[in-house]
Z-matrix of the N, CA and C atoms (Angstrom, degrees):
N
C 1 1.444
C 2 1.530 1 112.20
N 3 1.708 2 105.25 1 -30.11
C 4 1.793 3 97.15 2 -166.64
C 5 2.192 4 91.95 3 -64.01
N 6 1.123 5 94.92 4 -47.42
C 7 1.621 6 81.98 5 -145.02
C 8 1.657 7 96.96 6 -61.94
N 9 1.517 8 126.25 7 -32.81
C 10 1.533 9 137.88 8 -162.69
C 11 1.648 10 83.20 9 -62.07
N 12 1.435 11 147.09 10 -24.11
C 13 1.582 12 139.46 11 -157.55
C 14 1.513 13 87.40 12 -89.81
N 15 1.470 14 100.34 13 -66.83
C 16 1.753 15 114.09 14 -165.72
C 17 1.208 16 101.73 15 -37.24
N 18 1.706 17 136.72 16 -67.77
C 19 1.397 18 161.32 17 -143.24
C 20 1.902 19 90.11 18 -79.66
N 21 0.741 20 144.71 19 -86.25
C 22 1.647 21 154.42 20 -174.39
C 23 2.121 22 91.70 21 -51.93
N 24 0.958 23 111.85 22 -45.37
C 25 2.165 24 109.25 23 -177.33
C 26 1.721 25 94.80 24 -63.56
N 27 1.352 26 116.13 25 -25.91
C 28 1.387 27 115.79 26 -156.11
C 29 1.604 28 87.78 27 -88.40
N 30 1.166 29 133.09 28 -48.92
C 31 1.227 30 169.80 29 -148.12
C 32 1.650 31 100.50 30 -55.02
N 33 1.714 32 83.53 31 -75.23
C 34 1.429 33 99.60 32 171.10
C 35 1.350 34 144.27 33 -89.22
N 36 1.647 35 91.00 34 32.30
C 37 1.989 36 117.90 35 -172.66
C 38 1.558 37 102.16 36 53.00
N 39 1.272 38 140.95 37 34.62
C 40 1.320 39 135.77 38 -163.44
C 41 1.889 40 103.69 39 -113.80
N 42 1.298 41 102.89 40 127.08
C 43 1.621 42 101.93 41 -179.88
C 44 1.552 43 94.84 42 -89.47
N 45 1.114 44 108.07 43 179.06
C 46 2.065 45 127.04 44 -166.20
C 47 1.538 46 78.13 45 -71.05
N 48 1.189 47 147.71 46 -82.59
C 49 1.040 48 147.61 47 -118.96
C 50 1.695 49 88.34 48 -75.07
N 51 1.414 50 118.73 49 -69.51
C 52 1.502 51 111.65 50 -178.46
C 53 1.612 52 107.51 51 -57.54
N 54 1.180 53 133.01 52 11.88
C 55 1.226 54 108.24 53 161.53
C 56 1.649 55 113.45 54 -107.95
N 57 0.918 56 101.44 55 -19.66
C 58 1.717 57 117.31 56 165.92
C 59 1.124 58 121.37 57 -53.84
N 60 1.664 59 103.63 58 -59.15
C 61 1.691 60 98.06 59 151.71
C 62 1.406 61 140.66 60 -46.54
N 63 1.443 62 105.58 61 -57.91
C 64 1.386 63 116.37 62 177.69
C 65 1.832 64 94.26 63 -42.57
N 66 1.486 65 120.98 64 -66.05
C 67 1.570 66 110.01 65 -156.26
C 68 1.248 67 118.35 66 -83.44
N 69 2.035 68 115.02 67 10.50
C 70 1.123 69 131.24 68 -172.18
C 71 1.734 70 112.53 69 57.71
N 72 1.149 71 112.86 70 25.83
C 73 1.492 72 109.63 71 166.14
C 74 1.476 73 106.50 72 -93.04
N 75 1.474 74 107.95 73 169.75
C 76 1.662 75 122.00 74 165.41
C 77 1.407 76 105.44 75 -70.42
N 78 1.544 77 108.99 76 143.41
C 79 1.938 78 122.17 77 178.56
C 80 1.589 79 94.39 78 -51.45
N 81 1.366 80 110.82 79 -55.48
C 82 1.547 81 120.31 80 -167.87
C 83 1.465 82 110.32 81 -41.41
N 84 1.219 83 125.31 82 -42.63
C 85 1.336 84 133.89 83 -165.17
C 86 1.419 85 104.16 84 -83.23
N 87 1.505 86 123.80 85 -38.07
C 88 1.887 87 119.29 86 -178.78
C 89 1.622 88 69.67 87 -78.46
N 90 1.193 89 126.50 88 -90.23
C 91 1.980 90 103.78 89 -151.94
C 92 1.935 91 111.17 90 -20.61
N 93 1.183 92 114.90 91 -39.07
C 94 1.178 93 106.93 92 166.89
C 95 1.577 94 138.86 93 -77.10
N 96 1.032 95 114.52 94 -31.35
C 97 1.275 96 122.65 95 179.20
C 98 1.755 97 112.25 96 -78.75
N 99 1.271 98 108.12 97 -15.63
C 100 1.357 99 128.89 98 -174.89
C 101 1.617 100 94.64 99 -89.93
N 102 1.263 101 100.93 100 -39.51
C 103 1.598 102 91.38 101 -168.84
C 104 1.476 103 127.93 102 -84.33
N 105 1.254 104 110.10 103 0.13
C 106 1.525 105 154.67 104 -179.86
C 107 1.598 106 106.70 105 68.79
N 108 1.788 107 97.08 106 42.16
C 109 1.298 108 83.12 107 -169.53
C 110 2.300 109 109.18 108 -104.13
N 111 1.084 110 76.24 109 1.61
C 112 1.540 111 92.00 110 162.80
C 113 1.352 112 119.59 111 -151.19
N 114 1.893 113 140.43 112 164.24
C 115 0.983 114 137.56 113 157.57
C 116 1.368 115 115.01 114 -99.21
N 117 1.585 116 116.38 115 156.57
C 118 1.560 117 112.83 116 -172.57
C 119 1.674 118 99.69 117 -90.34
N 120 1.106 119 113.35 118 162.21
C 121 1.793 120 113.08 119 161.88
C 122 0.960 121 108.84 120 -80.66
N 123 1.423 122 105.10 121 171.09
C 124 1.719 123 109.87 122 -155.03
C 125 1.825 124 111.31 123 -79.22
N 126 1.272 125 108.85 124 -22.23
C 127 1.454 126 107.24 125 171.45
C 128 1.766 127 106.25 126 -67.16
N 129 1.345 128 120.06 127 -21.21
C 130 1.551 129 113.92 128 -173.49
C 131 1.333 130 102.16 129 -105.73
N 132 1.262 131 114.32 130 -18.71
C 133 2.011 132 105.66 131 162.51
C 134 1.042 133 107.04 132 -61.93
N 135 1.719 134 121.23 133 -45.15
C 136 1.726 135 119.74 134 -178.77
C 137 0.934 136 113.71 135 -58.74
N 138 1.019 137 127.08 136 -24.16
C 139 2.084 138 131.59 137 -170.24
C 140 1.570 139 101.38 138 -95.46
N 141 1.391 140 130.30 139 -37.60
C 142 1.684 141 128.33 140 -177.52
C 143 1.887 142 90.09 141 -83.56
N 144 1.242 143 123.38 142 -45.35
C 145 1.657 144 103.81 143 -169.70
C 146 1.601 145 110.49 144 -67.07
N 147 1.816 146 111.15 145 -43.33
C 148 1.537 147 99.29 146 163.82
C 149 1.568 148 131.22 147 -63.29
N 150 1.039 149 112.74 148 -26.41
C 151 1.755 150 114.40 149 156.45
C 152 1.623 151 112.38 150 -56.80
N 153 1.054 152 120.99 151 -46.09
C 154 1.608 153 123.84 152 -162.16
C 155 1.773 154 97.62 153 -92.81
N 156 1.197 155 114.99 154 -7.80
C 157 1.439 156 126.63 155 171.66
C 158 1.971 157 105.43 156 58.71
N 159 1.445 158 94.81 157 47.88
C 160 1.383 159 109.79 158 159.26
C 161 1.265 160 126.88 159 -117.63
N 162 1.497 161 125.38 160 176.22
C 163 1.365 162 116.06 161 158.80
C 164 1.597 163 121.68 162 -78.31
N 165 1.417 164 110.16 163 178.22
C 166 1.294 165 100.12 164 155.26
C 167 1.058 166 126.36 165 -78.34
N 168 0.863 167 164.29 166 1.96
C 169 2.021 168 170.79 167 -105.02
C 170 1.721 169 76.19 168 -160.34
N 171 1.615 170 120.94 169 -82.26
C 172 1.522 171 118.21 170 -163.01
C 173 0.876 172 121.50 171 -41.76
N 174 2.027 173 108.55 172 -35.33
C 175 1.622 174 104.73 173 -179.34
C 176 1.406 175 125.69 174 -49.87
N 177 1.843 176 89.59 175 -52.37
C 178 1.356 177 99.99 176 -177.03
C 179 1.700 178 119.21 177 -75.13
N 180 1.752 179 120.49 178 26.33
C 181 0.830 180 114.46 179 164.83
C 182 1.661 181 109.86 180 88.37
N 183 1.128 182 115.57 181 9.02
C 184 1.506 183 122.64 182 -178.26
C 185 1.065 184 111.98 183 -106.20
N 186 1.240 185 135.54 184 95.81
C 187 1.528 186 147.55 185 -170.61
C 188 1.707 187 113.26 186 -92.72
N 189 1.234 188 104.43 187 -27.66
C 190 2.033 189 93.99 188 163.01
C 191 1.731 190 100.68 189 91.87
N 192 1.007 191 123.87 190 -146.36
C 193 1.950 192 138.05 191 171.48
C 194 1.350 193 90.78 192 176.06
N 195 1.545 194 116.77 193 49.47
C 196 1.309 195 126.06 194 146.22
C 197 1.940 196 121.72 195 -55.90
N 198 1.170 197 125.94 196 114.47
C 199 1.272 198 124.83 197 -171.75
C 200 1.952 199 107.46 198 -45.55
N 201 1.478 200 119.39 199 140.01
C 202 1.569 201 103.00 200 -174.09
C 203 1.507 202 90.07 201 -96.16
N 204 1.326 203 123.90 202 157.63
C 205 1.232 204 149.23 203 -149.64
C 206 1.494 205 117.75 204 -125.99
N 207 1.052 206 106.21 205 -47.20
C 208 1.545 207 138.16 206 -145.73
C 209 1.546 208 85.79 207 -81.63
N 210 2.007 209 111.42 208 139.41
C 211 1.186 210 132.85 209 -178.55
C 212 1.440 211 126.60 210 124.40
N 213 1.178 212 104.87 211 -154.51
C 214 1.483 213 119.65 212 -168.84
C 215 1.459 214 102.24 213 -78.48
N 216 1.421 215 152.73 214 141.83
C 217 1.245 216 144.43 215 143.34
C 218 1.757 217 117.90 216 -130.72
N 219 1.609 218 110.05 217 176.74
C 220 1.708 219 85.19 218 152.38
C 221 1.419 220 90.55 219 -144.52
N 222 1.580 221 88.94 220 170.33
C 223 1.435 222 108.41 221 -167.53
C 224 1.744 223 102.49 222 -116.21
N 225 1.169 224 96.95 223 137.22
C 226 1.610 225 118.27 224 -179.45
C 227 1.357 226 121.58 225 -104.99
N 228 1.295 227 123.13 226 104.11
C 229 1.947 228 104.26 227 -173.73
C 230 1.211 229 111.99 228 -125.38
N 231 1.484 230 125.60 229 164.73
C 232 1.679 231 120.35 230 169.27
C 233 1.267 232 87.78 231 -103.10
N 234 1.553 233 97.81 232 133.51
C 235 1.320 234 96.08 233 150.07
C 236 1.636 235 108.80 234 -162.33
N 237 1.576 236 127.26 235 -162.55
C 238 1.611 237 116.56 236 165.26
C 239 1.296 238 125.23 237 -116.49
N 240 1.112 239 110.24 238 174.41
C 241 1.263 240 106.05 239 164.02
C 242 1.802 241 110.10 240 -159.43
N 243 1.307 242 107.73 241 128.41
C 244 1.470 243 116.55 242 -178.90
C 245 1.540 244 97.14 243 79.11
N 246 1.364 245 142.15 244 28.29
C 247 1.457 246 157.78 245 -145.25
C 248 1.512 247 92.44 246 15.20
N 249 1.166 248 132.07 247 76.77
C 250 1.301 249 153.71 248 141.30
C 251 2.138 250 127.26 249 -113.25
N 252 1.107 251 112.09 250 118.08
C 253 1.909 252 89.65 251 -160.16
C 254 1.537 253 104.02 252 -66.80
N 255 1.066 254 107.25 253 152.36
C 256 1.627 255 111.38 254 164.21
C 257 1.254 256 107.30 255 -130.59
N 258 1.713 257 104.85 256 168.39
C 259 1.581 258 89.38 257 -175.04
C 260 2.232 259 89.40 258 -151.51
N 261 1.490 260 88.28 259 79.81
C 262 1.298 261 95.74 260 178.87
C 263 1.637 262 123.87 261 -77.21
N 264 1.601 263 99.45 262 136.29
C 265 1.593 264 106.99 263 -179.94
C 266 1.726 265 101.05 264 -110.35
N 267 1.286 266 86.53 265 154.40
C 268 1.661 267 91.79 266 -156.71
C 269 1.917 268 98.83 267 -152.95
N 270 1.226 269 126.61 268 161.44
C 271 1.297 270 144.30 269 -166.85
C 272 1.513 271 100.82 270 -92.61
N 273 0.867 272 119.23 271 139.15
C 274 1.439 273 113.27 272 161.87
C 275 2.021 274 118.53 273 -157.03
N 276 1.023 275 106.97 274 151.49
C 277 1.542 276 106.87 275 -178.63
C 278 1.437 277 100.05 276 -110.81
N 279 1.347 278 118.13 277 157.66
C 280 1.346 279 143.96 278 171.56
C 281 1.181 280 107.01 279 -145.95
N 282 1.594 281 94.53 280 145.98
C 283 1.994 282 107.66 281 -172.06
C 284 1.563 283 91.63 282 -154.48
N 285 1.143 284 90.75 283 109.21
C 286 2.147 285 113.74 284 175.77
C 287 1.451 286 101.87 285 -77.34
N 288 1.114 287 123.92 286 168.75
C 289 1.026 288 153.91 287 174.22
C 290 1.665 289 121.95 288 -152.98
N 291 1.408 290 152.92 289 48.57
C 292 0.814 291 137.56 290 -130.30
C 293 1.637 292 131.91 291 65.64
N 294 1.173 293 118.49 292 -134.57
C 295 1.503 294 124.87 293 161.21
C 296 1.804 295 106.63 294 -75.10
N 297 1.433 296 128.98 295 6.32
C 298 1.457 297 110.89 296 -170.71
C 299 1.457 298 99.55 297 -105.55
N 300 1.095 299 118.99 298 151.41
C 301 1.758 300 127.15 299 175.53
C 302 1.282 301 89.03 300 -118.37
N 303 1.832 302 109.92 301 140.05
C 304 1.593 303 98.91 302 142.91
C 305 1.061 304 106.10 303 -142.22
N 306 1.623 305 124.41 304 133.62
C 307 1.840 306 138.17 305 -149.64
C 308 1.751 307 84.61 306 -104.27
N 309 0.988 308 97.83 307 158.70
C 310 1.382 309 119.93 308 167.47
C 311 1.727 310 109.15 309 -162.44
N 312 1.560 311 114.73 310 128.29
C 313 1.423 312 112.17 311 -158.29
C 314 1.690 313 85.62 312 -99.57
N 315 0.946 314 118.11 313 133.66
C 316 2.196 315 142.32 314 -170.18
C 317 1.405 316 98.87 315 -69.27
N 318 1.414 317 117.63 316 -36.98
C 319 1.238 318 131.62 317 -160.08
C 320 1.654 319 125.72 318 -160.43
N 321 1.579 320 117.85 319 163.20
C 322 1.054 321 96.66 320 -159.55
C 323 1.471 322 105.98 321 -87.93
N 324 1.441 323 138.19 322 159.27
C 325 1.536 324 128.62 323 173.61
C 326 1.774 325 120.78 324 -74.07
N 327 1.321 326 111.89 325 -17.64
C 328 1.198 327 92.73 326 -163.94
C 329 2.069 328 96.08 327 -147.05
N 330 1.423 329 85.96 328 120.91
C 331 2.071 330 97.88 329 -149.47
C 332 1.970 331 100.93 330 -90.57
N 333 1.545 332 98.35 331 23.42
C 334 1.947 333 109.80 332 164.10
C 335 1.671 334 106.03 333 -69.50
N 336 1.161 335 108.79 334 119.09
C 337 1.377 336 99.68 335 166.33
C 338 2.079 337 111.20 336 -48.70
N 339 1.568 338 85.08 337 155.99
C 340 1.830 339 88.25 338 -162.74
C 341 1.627 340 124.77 339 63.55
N 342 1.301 341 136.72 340 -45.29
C 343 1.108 342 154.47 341 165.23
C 344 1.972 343 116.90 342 -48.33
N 345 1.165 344 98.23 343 110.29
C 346 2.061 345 96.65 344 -178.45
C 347 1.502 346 107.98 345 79.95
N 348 1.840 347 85.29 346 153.96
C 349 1.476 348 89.02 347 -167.00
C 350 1.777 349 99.12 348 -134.47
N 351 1.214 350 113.67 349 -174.88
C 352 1.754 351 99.70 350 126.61
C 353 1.301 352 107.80 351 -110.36
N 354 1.608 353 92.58 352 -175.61
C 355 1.252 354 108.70 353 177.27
C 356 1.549 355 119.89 354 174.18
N 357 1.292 356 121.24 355 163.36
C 358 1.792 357 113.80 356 -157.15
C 359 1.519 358 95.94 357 -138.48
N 360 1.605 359 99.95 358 152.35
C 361 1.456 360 103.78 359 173.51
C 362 1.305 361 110.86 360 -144.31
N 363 1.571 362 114.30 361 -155.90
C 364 1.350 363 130.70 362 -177.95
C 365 1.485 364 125.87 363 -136.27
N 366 1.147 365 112.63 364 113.10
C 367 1.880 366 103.66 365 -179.59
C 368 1.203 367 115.95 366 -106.00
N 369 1.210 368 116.43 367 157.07
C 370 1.598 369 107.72 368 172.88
C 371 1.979 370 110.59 369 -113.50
N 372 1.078 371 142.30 370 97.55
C 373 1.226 372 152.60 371 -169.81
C 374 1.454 373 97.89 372 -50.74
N 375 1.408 374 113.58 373 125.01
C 376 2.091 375 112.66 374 -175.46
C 377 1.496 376 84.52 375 -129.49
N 378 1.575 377 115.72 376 126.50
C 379 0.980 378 132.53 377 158.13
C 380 1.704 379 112.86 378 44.26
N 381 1.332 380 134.30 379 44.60
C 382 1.510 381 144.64 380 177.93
C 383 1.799 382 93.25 381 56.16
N 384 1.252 383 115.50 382 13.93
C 385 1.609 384 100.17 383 -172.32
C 386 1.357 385 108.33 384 -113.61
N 387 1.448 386 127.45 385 -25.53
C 388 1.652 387 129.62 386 -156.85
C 389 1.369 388 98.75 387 -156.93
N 390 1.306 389 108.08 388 134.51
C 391 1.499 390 133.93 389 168.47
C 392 1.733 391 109.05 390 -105.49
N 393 1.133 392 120.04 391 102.23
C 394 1.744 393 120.59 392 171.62
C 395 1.824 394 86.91 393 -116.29
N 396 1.723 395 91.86 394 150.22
C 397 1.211 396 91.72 395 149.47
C 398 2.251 397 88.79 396 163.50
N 399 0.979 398 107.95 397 -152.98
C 400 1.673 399 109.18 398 -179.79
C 401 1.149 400 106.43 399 -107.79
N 402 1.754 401 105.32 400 174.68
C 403 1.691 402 129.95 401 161.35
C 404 1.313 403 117.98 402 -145.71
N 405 1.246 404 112.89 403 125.69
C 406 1.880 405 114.99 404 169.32
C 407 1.629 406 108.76 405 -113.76
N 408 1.334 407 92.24 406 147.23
C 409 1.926 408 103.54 407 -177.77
C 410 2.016 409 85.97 408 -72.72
N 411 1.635 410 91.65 409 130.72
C 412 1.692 411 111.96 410 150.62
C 413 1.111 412 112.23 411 -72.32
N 414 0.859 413 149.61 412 27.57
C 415 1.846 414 133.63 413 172.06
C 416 1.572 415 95.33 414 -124.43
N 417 1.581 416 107.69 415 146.44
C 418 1.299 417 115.13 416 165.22
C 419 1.292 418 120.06 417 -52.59
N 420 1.124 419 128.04 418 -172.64
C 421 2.018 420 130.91 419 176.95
C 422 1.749 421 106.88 420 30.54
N 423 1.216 422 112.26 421 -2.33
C 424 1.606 423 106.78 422 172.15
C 425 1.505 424 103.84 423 -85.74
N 426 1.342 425 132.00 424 122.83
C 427 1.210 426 154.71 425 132.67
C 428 1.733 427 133.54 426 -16.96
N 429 1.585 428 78.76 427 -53.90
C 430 1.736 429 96.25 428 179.74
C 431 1.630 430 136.73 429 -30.57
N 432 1.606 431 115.59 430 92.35
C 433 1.535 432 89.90 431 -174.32
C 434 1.524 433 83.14 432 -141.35
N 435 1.622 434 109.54 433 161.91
C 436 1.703 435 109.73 434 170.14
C 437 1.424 436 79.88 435 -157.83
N 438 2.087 437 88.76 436 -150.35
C 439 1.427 438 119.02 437 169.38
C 440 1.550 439 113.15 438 -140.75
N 441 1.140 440 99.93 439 171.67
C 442 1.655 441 119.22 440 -161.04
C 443 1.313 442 100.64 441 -135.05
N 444 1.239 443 99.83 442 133.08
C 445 1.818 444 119.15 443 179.60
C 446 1.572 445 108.14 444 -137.40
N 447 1.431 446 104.60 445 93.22
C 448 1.597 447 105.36 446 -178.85
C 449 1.408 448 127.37 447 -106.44
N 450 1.037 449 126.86 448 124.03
C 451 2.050 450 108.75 449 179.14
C 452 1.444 451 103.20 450 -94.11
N 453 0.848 452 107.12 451 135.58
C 454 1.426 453 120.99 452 177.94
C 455 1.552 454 120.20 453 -76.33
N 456 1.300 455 118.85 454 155.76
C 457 1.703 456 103.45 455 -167.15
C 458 1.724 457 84.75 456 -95.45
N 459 1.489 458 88.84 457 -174.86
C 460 1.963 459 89.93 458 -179.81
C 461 1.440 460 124.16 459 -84.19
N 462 1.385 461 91.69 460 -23.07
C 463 1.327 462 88.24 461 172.79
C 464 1.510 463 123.78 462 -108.35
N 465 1.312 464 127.13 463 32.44
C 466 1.709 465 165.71 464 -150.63
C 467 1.348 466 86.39 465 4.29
N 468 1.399 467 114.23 466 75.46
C 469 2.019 468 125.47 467 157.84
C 470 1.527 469 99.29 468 -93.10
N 471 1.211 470 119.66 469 -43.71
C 472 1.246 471 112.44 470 174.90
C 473 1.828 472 108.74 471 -164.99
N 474 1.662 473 106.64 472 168.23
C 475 1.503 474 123.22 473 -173.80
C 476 1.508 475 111.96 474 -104.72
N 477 1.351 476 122.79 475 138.73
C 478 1.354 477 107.54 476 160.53
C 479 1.853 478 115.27 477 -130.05
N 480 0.465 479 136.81 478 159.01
C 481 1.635 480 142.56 479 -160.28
C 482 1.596 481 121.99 480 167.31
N 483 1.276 482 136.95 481 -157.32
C 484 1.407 483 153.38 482 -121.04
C 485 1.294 484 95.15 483 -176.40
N 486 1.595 485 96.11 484 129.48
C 487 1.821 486 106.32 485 164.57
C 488 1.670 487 79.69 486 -117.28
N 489 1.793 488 81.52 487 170.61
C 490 1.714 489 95.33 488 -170.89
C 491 1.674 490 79.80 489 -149.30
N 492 1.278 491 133.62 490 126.72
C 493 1.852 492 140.66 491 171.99
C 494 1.401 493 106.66 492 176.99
N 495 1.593 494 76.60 493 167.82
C 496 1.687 495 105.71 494 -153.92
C 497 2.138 496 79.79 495 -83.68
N 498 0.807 497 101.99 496 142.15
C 499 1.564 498 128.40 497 170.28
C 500 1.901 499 102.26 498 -60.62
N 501 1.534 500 105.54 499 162.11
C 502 1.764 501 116.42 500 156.86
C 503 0.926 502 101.88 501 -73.66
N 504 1.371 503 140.49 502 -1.20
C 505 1.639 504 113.97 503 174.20
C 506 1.422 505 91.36 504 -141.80
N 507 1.044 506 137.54 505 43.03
C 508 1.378 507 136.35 506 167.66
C 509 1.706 508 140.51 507 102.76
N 510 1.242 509 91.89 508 -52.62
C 511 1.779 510 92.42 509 176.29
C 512 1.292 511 124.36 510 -69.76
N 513 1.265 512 103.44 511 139.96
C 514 1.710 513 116.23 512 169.96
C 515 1.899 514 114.40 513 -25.39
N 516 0.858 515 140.59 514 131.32
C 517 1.671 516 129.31 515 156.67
C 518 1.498 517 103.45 516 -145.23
N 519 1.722 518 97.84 517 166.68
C 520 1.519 519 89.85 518 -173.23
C 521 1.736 520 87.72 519 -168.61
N 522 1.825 521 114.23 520 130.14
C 523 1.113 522 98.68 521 -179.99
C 524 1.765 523 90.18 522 -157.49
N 525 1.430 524 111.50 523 -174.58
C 526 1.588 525 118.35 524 -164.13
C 527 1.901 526 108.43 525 -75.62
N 528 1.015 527 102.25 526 160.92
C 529 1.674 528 100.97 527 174.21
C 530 1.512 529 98.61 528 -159.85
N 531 1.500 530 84.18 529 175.13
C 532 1.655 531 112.54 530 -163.22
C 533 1.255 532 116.87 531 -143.25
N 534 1.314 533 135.61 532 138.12
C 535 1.364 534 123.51 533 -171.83
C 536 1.593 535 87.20 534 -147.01
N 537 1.342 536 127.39 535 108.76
C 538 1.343 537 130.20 536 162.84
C 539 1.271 538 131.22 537 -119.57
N 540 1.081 539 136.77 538 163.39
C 541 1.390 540 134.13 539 -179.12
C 542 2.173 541 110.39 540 -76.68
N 543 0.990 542 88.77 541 17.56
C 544 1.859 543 96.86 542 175.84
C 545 1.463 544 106.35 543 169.72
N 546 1.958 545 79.27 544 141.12
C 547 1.599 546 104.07 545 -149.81
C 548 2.000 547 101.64 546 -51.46
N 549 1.610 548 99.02 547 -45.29
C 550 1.840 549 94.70 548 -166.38
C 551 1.544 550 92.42 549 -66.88
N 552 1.184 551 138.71 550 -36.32
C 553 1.543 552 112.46 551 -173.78
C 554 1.822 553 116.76 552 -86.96
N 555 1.128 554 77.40 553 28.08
C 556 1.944 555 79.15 554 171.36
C 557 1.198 556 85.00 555 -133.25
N 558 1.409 557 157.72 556 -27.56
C 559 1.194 558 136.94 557 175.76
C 560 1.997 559 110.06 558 -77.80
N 561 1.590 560 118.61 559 -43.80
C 562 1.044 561 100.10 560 153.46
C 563 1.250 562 138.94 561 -43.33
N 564 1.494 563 121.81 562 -57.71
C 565 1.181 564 120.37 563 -158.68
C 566 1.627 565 117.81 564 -67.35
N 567 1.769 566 105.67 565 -27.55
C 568 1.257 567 101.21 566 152.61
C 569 1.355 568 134.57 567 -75.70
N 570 1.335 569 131.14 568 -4.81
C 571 1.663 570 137.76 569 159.93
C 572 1.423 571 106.10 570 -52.03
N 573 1.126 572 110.74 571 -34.48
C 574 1.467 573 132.45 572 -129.22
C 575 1.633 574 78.52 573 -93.00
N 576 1.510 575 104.67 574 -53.01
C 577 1.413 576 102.70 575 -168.30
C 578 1.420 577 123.82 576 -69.03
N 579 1.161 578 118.58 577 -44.40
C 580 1.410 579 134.75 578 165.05
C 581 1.344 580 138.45 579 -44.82
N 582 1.458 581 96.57 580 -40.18
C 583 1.295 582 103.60 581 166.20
C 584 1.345 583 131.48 582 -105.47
N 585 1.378 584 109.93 583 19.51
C 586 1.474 585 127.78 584 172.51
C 587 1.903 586 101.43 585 -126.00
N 588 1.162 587 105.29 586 23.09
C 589 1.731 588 115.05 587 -173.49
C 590 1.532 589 105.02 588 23.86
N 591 1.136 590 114.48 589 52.84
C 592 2.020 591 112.64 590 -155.13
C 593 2.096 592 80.52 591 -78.70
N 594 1.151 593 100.64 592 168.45
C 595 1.149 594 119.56 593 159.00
C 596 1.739 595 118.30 594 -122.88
N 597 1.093 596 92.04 595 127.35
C 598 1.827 597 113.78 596 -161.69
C 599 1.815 598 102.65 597 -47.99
């Protein structure tokens, strides 16, 4: 724990004293806990790891072989528009935190006037295997919200799964997606899906 405090205080340009504050402990006590010459209790690990904007597991130096997540991807979806299918590829970032994803699409997928939006969500990472969690359209007067059910491949190159949301103009829809680390293999892999009606 001493050096995981020092290394992340250094991290976040933060001297002992401003981090003491931030977790409402005494300076004296991060000089100590830093110095490994005491441990905090677990209510004051929770207060120095949310100051240092870690978990507890990281504090204590426990890093996991949680798959990393975090970056550039794109996202591949079926879906319609004008009841015509489209199957827009689109940019998107993800930034993990543990088991949390949160997507945010860079741009919109589909360049029809009226047609595509952005929009950002939330996953929850289950066991390096499945991403569930929601999505709402970023743009004002957009409607757009569902959920996302993704399995993750093993070696997390890319996701494939099912959105399930309410439409910009209302109705239920629900079709296959892709989230890969490059644009042609998220646009394949959803071809791939569609036209083999595979189930994810």
């Amino acid at each position: 724990m001493p050096e995981v405090m020092r290394s992340r205080r250094a991290m976040l340009s933060l001297s002992q004293a401003e981090l003491a504050h931030h977790a409402g402990v005494d300076k004296r006590q991060i000089r100590r806990y830093e110095a490994g010459e005491a441990q905090p209790s677990l209510p004051v690990a929770r207060l120095i790891a949310e100051a240092l904007d870690v978990t507890l597991d990281e504090l204590a130096g426990n890093h996991g072989s949680r798959v990393g997540l975090s970056g550039q991807w794109w996202a591949s979806w079926q879906t319609q528009t004008n009841d015509t299918p489209a199957y827009p590829t689109q940019p998107v970032t993800l930034t993990q935190r543990d088991d949390l994803v949160q997507i945010h699409a860079d741009r919109r997928g589909l360049t029809l006037p009226g047609a595509g939006y952005t929009w950002r969500g939330e996953l929850r990472l289950w066991d390096n295997q499945v991403l569930m969690g929601w999505y709402v359209a970023d743009e004002a007067g957009v409607r757009s919200m569902g959920t996302l059910f993704m399995r993750l491949h093993t070696h997390g190159q890319h996701m494939i799964g099912r959105w399930v949301g309410q439409s910009h103009d209302g109705p239920m829809l629900t079709g296959y997606g892709v989230i890969a680390r490059d644009e042609q293999a998220a646009a394949d892999q959803l071809r791939h899906l569609v036209e083999e009606g595979m189930t994810p």
